[in-house]
N, C-alpha and C positions, 0 to 999 in steps of 0.2 A: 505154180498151179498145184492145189490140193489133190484134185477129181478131174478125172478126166471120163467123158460118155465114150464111147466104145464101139466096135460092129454089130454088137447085137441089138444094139440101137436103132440103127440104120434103115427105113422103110418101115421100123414097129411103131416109134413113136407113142408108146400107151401115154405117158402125161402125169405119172404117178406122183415124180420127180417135182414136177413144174410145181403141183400142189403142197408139199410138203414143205416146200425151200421159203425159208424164215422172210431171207433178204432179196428174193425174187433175181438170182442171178444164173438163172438157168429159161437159155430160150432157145424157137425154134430157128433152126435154121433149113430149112425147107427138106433134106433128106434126112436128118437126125436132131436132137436136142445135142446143144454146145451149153457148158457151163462158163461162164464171164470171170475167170480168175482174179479180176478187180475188184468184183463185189462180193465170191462166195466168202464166208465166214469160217469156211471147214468145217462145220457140225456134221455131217454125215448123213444126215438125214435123209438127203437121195437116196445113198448107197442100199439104204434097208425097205424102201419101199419098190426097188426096181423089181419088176417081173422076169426081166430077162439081164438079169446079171451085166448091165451094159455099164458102170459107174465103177472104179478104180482110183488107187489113188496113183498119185504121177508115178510113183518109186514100186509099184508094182506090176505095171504093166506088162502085158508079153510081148515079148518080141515081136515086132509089127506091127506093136499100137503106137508107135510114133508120131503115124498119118496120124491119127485122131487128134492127137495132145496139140500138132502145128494145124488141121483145120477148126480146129476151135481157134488159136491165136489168129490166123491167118482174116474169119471170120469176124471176132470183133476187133481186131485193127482195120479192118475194112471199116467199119461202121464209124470207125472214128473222123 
């Protein structure tokens, strides 16, 4: 996974993201957007439209964004 959405995500929800994304692989998961590492393309394009800085890529994360990176997997392996 390129991007991973983040806590500041969490309950905001703005939708910036969802617009921008070429290959539509960024969706809601009912308390945050989850990006679908199957489909994204890594262009970035999230990353620069977020208002609250929630979008990272995996190898940057901070300490404690872990949860995020496994409820995004966790999510769409569910779906599968």
């Amino acid at each position: 996974m390129a991007f991973v959405i983040t806590s500041p995500c969490q309950n905001e929800k703005a939708a910036e993201c969802v617009d921008v994304c070429p290959v539509d692989c960024i969706e809601d998961g009912g308390d945050q957007f989850y990006i679908d590492p199957e489909v994204c393309i890594n262009c970035g394009a999230c990353v620069s439209v977020c208002p609250v800085s929630a979008i990272v890529e995996d190898l940057e994360m901070m300490p404690g964004d872990e949860v995020y990176l496994e409820k995004a997997e966790a999510y769409f392996n569910n779906k599968s």
